[in-house]
NUMARLO-545825 format. One record per residue (C-alpha): residue number from 1; x, y, z. Coordinates in pm, whole numbers, plus 32768, in hexadecimal, padded with zeros to 4 digits. Example, Ala and Ser with C-alpha at 12.3 -4.5 7.8 and 13.67 -1.06 7.14 Angstrom:
   i    u    v    w
   1 84CE 7E3E 830C
   2 8557 7F96 82CA
This chain:
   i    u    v    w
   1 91DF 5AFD 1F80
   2 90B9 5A36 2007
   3 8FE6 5B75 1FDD
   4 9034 5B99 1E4D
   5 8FE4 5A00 1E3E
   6 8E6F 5A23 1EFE
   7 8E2A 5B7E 1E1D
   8 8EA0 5AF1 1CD6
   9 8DC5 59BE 1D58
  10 8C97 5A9B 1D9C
  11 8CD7 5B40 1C4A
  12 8CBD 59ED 1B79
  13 8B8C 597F 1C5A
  14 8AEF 5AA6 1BE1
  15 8B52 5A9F 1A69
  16 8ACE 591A 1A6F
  17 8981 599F 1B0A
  18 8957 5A98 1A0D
  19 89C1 5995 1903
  20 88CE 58A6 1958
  21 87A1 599A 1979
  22 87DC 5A22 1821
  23 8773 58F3 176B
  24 863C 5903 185D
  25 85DA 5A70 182F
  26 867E 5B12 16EF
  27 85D0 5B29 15B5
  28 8675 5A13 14BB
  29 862B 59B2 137F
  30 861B 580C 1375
  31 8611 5797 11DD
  32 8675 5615 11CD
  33 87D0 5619 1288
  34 880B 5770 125D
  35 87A6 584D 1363
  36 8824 59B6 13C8
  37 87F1 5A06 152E
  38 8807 5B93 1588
  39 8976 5BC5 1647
  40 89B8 5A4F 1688
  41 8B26 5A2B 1668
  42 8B45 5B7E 1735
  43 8B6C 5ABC 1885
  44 8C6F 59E1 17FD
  45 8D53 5B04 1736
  46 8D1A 5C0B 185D
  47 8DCB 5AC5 1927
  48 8EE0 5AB4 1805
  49 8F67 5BF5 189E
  50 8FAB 5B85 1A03
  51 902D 5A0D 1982
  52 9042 58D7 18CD
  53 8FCA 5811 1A39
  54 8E93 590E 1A48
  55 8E47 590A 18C7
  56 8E52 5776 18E1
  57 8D60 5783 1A27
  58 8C5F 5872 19B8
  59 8C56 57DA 185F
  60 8C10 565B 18E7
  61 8B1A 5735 19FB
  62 8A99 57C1 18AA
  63 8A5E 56A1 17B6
  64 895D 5618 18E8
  65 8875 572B 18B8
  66 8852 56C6 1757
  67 882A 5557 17B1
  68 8716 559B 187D
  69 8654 56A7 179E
  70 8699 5638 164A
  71 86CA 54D7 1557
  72 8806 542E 15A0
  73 88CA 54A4 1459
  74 88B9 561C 14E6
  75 8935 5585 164A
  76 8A4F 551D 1590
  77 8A99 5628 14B0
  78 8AD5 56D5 1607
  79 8B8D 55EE 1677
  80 8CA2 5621 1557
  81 8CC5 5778 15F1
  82 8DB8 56E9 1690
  83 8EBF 5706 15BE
  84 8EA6 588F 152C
  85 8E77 58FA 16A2
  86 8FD8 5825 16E6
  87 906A 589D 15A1
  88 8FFA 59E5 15EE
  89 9043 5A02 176F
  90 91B5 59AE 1720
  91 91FB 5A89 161E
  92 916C 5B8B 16C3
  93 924F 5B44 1809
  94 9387 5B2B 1724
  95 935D 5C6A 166C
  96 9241 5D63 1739
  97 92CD 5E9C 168D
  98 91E7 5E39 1540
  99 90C8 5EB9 1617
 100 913F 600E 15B2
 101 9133 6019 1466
 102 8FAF 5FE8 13DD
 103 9031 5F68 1280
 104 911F 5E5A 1324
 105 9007 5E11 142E
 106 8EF5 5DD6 1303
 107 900B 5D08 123A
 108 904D 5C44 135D
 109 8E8D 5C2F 1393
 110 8E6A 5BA1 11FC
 111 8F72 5AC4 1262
 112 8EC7 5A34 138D
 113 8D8E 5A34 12E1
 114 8E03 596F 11C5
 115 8E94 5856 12CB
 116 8D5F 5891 1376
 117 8C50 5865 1222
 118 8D57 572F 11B1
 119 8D11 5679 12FF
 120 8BBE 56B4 12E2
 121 8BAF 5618 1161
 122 8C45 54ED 11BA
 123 8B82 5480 12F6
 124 8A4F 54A4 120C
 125 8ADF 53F4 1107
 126 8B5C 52C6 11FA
 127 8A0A 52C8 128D
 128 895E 52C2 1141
 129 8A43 51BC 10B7
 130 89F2 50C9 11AF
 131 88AE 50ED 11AF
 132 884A 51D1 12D6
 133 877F 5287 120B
 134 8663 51F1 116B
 135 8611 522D 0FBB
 136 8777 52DA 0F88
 137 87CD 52D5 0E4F
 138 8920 5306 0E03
 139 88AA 53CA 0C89
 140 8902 5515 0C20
 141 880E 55EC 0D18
 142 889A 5529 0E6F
 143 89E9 55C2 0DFE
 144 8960 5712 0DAD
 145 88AE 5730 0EE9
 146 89E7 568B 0FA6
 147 8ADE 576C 0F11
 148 89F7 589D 0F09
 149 8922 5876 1069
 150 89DC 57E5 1133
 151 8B48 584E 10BE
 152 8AF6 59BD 103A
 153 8A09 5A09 111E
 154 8ABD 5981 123D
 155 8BEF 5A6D 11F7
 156 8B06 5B60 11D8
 157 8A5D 5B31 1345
 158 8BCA 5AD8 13D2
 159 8C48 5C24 135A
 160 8B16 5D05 13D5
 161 8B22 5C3C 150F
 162 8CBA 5C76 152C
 163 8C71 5DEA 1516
 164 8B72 5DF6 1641
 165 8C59 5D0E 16C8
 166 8D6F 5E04 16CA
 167 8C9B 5F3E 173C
 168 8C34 5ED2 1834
 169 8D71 5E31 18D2
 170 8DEC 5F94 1872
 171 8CF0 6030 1955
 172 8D4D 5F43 1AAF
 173 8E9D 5EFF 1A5C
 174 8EE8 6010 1BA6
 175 8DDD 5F80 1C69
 176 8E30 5DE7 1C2A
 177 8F76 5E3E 1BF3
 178 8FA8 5D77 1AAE
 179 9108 5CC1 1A77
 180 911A 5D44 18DC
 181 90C8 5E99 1939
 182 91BE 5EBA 1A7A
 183 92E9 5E0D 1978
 184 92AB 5F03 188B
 185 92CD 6024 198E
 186 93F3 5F91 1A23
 187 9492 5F50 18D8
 188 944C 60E2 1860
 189 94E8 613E 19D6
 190 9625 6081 1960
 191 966B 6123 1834
């Protein structure tokens, strides 16, 4: 038992690495609060698949990469990761057999990506409100580019990120041993 704790330990250390180099090295595209970072949220959803505990720790391990590379408002657009990944993670743990069927798996990705995009929305609109960010104004456009950068791109990138995500969990589920995965096979053996 102590073994599977230090590995699944080494495995979120690792997935927080990665997540905090990302913001560092990956292309991204940065217009006013809106910004679309190559793969970020892989890190974070690859964790989903293990747990909620290791979706939670890489996320926080996460959101600091994006404090330290990028204006605050991104940092906490990360930060509201936090609840997909948990949303996610759970539902994932409580039914892993969607994983085999690509239509339920991408219904269950828009899903997460809307909860995802929505989160996103309203921490720029909170910090926008109270006047975080300077010469908002809260006219036609801001809503056009809130609703339409941040919220339709944003379940865009969640979804494209949710795929890579899921490949490559797919390719070291035998190697890390990954909790969805090994349900799923147990589940099939039972039936």
């Amino acid at each position: 038992m102590k073994i599977h704790s230090i590995k699944n330990l080494t495995i979120a250390a690792l997935l927080t690495a990665i997540g905090i180099l990302i913001p560092m090295v990956m292309p991204k595209i940065v217009i006013g609060p809106a910004s679309y970072t190559l793969g970020s949220h892989v890190p974070a959803m690859i964790a989903m698949f293990f747990s909620p505990l290791m979706a939670i720790g890489v996320t926080l391990g996460t959101s600091l990469g994006f404090f330290l590379t990028l204006p605050p408002i991104i940092g906490l657009r990360a930060l509201s990761h936090i609840l997909f990944v948990t949303v996610g993670a759970v539902y994932l743990q409580k039914n892993p057999r969607i994983i085999q069927n690509i239509w339920k798996l991408q219904g269950f990705n828009f899903v997460l990506a809307v909860i995802h995009a929505s989160f996103e929305v309203i921490v720029v609109f909170a910090f926008a409100y109270f006047g975080n960010l300077t010469n908002t104004a809260f006219d036609r456009n801001y809503f056009i580019f809130l609703f339409g950068m941040i919220g339709l791109g944003g379940l865009i990138h969640s979804m494209i990120d949710f795929n890579i995500a899921y490949i490559v969990a797919k390719a070291i589920q035998n190697q890390a041993k990954i909790p969805v995965f090994a349900l799923t096979t147990k589940k099939m053996d039972i039936h």
